[in-house]
C-alpha positions as CSV (number, residue, x, y, z in Angstrom):
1,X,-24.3,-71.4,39.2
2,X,-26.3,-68.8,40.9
3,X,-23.2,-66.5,42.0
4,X,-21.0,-66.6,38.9
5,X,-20.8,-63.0,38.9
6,X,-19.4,-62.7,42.0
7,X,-16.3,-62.2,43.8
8,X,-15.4,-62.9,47.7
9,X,-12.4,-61.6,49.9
10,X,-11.4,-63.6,52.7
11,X,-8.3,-61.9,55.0
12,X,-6.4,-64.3,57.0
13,X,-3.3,-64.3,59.4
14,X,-1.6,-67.1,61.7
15,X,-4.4,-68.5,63.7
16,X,-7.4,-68.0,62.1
17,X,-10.0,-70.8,63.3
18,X,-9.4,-73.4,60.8
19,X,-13.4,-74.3,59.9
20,X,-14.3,-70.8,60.1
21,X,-12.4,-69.7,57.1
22,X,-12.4,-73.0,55.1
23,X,-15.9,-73.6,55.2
24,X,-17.7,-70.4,53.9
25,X,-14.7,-70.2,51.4
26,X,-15.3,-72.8,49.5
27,X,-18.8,-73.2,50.7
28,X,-19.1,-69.6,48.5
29,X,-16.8,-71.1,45.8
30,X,-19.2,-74.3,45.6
31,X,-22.2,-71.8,44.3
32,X,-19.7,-70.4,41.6
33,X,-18.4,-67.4,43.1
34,X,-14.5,-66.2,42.6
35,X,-13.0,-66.3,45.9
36,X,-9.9,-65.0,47.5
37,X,-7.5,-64.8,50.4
38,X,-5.6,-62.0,50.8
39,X,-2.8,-62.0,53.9
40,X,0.0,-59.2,54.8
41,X,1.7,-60.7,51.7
42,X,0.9,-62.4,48.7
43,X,1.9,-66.2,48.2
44,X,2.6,-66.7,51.9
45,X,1.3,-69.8,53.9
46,X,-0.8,-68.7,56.5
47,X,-1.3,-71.8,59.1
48,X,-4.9,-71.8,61.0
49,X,-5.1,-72.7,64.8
50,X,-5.7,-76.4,64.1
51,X,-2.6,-76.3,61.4
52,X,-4.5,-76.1,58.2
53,X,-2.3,-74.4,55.8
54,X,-3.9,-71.8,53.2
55,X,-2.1,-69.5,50.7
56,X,-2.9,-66.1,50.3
57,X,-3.5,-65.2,46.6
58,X,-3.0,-61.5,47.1
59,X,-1.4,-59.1,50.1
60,X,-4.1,-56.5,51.3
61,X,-1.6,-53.4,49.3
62,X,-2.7,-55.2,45.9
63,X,-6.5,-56.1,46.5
64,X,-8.8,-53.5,45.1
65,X,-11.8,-53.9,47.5
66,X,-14.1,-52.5,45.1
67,X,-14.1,-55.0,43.1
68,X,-15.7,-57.2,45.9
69,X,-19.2,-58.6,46.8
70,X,-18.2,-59.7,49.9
71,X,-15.7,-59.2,52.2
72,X,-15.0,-62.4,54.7
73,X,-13.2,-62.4,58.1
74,X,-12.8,-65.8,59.8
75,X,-12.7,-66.4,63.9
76,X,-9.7,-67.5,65.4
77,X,-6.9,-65.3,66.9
78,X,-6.0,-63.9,63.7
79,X,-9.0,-60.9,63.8
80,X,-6.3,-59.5,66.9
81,X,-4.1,-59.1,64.4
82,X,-6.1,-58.5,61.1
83,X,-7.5,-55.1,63.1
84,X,-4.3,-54.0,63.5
85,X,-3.8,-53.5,59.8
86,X,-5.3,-50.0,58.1
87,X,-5.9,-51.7,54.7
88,X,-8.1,-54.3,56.5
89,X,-9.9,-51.8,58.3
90,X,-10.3,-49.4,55.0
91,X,-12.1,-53.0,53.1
92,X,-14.6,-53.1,56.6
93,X,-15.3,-49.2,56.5
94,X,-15.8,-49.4,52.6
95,X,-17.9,-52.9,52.5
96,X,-20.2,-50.9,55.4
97,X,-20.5,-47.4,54.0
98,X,-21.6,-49.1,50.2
99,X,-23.3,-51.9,51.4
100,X,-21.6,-54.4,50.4
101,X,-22.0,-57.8,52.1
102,X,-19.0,-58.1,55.6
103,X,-19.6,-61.7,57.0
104,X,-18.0,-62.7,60.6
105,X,-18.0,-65.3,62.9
106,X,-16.6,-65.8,66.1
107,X,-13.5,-63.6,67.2
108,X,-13.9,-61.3,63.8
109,X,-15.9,-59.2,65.8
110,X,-12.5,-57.9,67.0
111,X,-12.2,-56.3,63.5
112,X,-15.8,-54.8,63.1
113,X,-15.0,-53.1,66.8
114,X,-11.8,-51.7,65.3
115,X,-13.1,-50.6,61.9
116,X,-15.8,-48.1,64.2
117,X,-19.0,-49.5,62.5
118,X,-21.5,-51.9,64.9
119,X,-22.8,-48.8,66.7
120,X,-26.4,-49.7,66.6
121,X,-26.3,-52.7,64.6
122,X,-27.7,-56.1,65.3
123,X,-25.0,-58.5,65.2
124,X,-23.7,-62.1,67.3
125,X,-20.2,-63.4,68.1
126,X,-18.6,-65.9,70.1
127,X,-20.0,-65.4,73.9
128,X,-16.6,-64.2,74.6
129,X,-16.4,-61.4,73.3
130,X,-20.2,-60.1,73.8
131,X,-18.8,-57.4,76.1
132,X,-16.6,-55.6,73.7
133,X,-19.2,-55.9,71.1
134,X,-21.9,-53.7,73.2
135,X,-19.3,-51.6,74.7
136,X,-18.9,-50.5,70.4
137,X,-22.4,-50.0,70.8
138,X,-23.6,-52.8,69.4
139,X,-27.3,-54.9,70.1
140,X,-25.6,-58.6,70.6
141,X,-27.8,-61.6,70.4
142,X,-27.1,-65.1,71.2
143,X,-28.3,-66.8,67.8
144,X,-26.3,-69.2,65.4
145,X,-27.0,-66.4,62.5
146,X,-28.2,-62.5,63.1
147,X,-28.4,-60.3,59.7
148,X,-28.7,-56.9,59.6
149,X,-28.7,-55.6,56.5
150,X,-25.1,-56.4,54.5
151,X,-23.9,-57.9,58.0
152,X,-23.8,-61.2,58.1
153,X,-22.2,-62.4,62.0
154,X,-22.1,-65.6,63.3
155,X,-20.9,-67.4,66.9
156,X,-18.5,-70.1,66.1
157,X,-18.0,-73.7,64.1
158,X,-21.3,-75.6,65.2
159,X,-22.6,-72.8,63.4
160,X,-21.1,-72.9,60.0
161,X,-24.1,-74.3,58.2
162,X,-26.3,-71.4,58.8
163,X,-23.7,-68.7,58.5
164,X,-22.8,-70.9,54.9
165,X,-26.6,-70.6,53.8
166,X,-26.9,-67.4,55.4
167,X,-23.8,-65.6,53.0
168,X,-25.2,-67.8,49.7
169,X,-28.5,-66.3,50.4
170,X,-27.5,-62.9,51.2
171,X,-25.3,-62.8,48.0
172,X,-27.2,-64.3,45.7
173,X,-30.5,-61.4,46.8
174,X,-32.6,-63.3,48.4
């Protein structure tokens, strides 16, 4: 398995877009990295928009970010509230200052914005939230993938099979 040596951080809260934090999860998982969900708390069932249940191994006070690859913040309504939380936005401003892999899609952008660090960077999002995107100085494109550099941002779940590719690539160097 091409990834084996690497480990993946998905945050979640209530209403995260269902596909969007399923599908790169395991999509990841699939190529033999060690993936995990970390929520406010640990062991707590976290239910998507579309009522698909996950559990969060860890809370965001015991993850270690360091010891991530890549850090992965799913769509939905839950980036509202994931920005709201310092310890997310300490994993964003770490992943981005050491290079380290930040894959979003949709809504996430929300989180990106709130963690100060799309000025200048080439990134997409769901169409709805293009305008908050360039007003934090970011150049938004309408494309089912855009990479720049570690940032890997997507626009919703017709999408999912390039943004899956796209982070498999991306973390396995190519």
């Amino acid at each position: 398995m091409k990834l084996s040596d690497k480990k993946v951080l998905t945050v979640v809260d209530h209403e995260f877009e269902d596909s969007e934090l399923i599908y790169p999860h395991y999509r990841l998982q699939e190529e033999g990295a060690i993936a995990h969900i970390a929520g406010k708390e640990a062991g707590a069932v976290y239910k998507g928009k579309n009522g698909v249940p996950v559990v969060s191994d860890y809370s965001f006070d015991q993850i270690n970010i360091e010891d991530y690859d890549v850090l992965l913040v799913p769509g939905g309504w839950a980036p509202d509230k994931l920005r709201r939380y310092d310890e997310v936005l300490e994993f964003v401003k770490y992943m981005d200052r050491n290079e380290r892999i930040i894959g979003q899609i949709c809504h996430a952008g929300w989180v990106l914005i709130s963690a100060g660090i799309l000025k200048g960077r080439k990134v997409t999002s769901t169409p709805g939230i293009k305008d908050d995107m360039v007003n934090a100085g970011a150049e938004w494109h309408n494309e089912e993938i855009v990479i720049d550099g570690h940032l890997v941002s997507s626009r919703r779940p017709p999408d999912l099979p390039a943004y899956g590719k796209a982070l498999a690539e991306k973390l396995a160097g190519k």
